[in-house]
C-alpha atoms as an extended CHARMM CRD file, in Angstrom:
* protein
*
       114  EXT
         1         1  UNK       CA             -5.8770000000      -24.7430000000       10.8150000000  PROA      1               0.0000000000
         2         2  UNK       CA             -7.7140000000      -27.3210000000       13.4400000000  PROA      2               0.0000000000
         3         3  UNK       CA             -4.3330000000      -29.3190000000       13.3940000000  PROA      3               0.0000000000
         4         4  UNK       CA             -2.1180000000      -26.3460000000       13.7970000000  PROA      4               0.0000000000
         5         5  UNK       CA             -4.5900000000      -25.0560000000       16.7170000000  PROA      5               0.0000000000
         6         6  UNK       CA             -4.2120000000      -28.7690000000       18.1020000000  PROA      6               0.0000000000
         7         7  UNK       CA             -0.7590000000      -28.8040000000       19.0740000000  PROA      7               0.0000000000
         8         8  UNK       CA             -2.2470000000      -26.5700000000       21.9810000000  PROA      8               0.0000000000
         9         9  UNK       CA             -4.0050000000      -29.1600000000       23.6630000000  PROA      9               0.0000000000
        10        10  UNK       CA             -2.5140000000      -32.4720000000       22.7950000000  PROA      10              0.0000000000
        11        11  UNK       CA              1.1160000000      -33.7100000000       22.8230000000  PROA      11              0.0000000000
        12        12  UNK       CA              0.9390000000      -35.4220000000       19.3560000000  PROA      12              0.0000000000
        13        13  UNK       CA             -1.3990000000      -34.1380000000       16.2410000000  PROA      13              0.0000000000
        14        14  UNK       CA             -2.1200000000      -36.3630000000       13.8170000000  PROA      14              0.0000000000
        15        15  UNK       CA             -3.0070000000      -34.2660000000       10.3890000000  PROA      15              0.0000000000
        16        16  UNK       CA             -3.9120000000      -36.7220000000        8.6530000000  PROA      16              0.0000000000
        17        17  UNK       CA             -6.5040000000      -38.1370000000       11.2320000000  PROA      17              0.0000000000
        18        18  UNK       CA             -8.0670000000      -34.9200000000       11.4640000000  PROA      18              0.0000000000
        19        19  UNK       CA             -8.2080000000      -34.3390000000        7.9770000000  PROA      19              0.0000000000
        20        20  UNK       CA             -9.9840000000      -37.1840000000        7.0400000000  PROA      20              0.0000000000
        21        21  UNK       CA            -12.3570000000      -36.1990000000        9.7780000000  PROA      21              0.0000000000
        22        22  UNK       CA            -13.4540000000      -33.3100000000        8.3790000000  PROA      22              0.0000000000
        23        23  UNK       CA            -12.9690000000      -34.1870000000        4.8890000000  PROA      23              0.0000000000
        24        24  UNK       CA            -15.9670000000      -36.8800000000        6.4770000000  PROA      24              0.0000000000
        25        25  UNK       CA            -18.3520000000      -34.3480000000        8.0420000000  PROA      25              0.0000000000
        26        26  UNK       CA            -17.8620000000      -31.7250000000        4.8340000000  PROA      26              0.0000000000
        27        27  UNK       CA            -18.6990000000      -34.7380000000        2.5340000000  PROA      27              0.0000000000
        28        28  UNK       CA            -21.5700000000      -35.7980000000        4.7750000000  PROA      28              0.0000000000
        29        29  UNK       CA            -22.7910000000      -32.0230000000        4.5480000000  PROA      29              0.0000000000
        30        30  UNK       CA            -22.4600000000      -31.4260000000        0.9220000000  PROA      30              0.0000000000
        31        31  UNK       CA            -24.2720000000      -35.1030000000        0.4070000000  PROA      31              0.0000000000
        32        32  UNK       CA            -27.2060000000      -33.4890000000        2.5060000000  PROA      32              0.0000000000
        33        33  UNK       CA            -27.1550000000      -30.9090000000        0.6060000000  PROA      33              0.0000000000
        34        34  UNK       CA            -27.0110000000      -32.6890000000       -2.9000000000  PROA      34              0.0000000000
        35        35  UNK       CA            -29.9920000000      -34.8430000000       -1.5960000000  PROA      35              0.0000000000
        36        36  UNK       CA            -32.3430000000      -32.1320000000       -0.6300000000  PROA      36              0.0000000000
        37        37  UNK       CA            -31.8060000000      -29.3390000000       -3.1540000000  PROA      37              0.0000000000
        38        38  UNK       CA            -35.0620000000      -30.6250000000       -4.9290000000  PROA      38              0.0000000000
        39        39  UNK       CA            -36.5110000000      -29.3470000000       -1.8100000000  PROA      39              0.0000000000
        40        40  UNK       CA            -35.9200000000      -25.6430000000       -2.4150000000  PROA      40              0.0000000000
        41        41  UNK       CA            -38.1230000000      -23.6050000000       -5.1220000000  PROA      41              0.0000000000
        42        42  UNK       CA            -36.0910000000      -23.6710000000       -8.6010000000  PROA      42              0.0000000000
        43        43  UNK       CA            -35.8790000000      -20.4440000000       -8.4650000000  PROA      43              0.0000000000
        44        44  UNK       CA            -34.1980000000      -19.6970000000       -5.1480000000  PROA      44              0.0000000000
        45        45  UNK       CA            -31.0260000000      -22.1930000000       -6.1500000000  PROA      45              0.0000000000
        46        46  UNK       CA            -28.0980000000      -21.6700000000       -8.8720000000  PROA      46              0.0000000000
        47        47  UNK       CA            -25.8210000000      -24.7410000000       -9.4010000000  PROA      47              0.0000000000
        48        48  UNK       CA            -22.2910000000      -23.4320000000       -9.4020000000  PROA      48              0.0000000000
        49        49  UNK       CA            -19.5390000000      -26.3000000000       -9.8870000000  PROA      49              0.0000000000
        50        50  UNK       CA            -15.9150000000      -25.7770000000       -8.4240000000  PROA      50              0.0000000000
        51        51  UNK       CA            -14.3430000000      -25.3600000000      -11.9030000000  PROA      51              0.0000000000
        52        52  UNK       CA            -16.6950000000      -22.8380000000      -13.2070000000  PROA      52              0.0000000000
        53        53  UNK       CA            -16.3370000000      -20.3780000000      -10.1650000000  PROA      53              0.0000000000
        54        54  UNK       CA            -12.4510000000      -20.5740000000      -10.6790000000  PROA      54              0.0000000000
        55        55  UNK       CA            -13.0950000000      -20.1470000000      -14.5430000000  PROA      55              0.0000000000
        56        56  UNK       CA            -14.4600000000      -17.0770000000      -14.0970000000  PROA      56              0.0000000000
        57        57  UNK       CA            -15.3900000000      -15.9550000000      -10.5290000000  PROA      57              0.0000000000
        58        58  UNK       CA            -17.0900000000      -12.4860000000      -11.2900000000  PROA      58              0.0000000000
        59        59  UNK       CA            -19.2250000000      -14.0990000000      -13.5930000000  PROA      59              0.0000000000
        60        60  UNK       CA            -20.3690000000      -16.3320000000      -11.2770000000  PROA      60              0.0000000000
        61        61  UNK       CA            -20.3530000000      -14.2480000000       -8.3170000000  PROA      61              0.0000000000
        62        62  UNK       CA            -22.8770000000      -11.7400000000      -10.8570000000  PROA      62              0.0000000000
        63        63  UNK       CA            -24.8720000000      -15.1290000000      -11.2990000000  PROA      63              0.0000000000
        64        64  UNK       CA            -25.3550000000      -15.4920000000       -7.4330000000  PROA      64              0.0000000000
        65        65  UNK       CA            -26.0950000000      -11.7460000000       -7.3590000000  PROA      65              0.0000000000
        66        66  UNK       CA            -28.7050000000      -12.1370000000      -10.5570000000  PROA      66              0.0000000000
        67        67  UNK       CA            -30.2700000000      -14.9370000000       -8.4510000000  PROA      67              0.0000000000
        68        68  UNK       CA            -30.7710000000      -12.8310000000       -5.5390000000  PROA      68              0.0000000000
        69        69  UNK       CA            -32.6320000000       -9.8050000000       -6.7680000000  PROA      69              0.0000000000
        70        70  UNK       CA            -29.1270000000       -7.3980000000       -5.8760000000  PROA      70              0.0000000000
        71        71  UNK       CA            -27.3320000000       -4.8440000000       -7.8320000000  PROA      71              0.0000000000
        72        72  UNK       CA            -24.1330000000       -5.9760000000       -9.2870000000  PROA      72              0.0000000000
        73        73  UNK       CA            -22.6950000000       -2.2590000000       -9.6650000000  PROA      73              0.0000000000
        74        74  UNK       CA            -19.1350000000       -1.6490000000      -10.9640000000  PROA      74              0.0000000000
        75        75  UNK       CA            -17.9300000000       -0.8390000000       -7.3750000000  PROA      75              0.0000000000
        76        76  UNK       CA            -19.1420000000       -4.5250000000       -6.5220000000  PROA      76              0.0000000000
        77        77  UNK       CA            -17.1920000000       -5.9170000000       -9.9560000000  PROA      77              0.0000000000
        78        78  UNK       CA            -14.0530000000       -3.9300000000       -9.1310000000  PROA      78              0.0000000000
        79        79  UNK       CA            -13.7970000000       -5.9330000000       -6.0280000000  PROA      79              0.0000000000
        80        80  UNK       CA            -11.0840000000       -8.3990000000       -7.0560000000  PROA      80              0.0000000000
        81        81  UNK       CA             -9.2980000000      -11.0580000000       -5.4480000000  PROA      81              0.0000000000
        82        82  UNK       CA             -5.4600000000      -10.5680000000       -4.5190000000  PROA      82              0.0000000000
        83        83  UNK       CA             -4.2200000000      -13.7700000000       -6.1810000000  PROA      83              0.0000000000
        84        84  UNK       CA             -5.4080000000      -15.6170000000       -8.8040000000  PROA      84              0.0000000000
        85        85  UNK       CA             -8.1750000000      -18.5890000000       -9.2040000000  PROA      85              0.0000000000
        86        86  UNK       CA             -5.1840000000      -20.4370000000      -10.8290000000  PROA      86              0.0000000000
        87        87  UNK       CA             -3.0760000000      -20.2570000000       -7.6860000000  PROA      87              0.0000000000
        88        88  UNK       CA             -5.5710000000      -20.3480000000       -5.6360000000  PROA      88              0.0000000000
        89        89  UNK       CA             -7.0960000000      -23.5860000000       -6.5120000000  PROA      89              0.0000000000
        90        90  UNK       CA             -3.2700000000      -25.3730000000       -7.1440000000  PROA      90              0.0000000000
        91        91  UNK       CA             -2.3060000000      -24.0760000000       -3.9450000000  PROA      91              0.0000000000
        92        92  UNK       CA             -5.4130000000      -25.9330000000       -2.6510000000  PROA      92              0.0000000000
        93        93  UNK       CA             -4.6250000000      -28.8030000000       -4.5230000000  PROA      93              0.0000000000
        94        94  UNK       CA             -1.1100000000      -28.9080000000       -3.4100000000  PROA      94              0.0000000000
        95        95  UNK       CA             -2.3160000000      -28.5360000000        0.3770000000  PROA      95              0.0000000000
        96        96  UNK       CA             -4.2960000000      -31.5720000000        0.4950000000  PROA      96              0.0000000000
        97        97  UNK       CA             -1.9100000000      -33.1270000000       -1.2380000000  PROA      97              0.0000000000
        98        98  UNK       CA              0.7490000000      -32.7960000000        1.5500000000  PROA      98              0.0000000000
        99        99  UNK       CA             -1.6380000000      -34.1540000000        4.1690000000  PROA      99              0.0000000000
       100       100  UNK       CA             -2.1480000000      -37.2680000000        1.6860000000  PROA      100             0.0000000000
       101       101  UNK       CA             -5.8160000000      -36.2070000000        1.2890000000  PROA      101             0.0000000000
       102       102  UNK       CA             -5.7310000000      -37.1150000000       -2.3320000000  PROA      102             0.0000000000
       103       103  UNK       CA             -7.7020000000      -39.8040000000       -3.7980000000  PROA      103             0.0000000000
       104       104  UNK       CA            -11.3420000000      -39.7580000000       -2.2690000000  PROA      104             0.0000000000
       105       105  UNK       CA            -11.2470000000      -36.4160000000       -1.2730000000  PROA      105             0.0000000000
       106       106  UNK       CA            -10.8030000000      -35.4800000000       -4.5000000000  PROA      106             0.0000000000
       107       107  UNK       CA            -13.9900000000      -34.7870000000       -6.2320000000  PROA      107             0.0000000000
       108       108  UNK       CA            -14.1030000000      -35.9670000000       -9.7520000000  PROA      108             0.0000000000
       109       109  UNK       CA            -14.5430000000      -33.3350000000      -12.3950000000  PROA      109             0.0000000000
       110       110  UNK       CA            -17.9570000000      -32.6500000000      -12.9980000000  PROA      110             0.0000000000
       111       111  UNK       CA            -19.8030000000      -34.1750000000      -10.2010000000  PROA      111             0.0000000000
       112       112  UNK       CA            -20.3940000000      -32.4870000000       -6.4220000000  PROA      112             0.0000000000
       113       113  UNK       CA            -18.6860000000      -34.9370000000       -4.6340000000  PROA      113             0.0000000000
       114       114  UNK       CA            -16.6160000000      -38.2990000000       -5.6280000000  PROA      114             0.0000000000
């Protein structure tokens, strides 16, 4: 979206540039995040990987709700994506894929961040 939005101030966006940008500052931010998270009180954090929210997102959406004290009520279960985790995360996938953000930006499975 920030390279389709720049083609409104400059005469020449470079996607790939400005993905590897961000895909810098979100990997900074996670890596923060990864660093402190012994910080916060055990119980007022849930680890949640990539793979198991796409696995089974009301699960872990329930998890997240668990953690927080709040009802999970059927109304809040029957709230559903529109497409599924499947598509959603190849369709991801396939995305950075076509701005050649593969390789490092790729996190390996099982870990936060490659």
């Amino acid at each position: 979206m920030i390279s389709y939005t720049a083609r409104t101030s400059q005469e020449q966006v470079d996607p790939v540039r400005i993905g590897g940008y961000w895909a810098t500052i979100i990997e900074d931010f996670l890596r923060s995040a990864v660093d402190d998270h012994h910080l916060l009180p055990e119980a007022q954090t849930i680890d949640l990987t990539f793979d198991d929210f796409m696995a089974d997102d009301v699960a872990a959406v329930e998890r997240i709700y668990a953690l927080a004290g709040q009802p999970f009520t059927a109304t809040t279960r029957a709230v559903r994506p529109l497409r599924s985790n499947a598509f959603l995360r190849s369709s991801i996938l396939r995305r950075m894929s076509l701005f050649s953000l593969g390789g490092r930006y790729l996190r390996a499975p099982n870990l936060w961040i490659s």
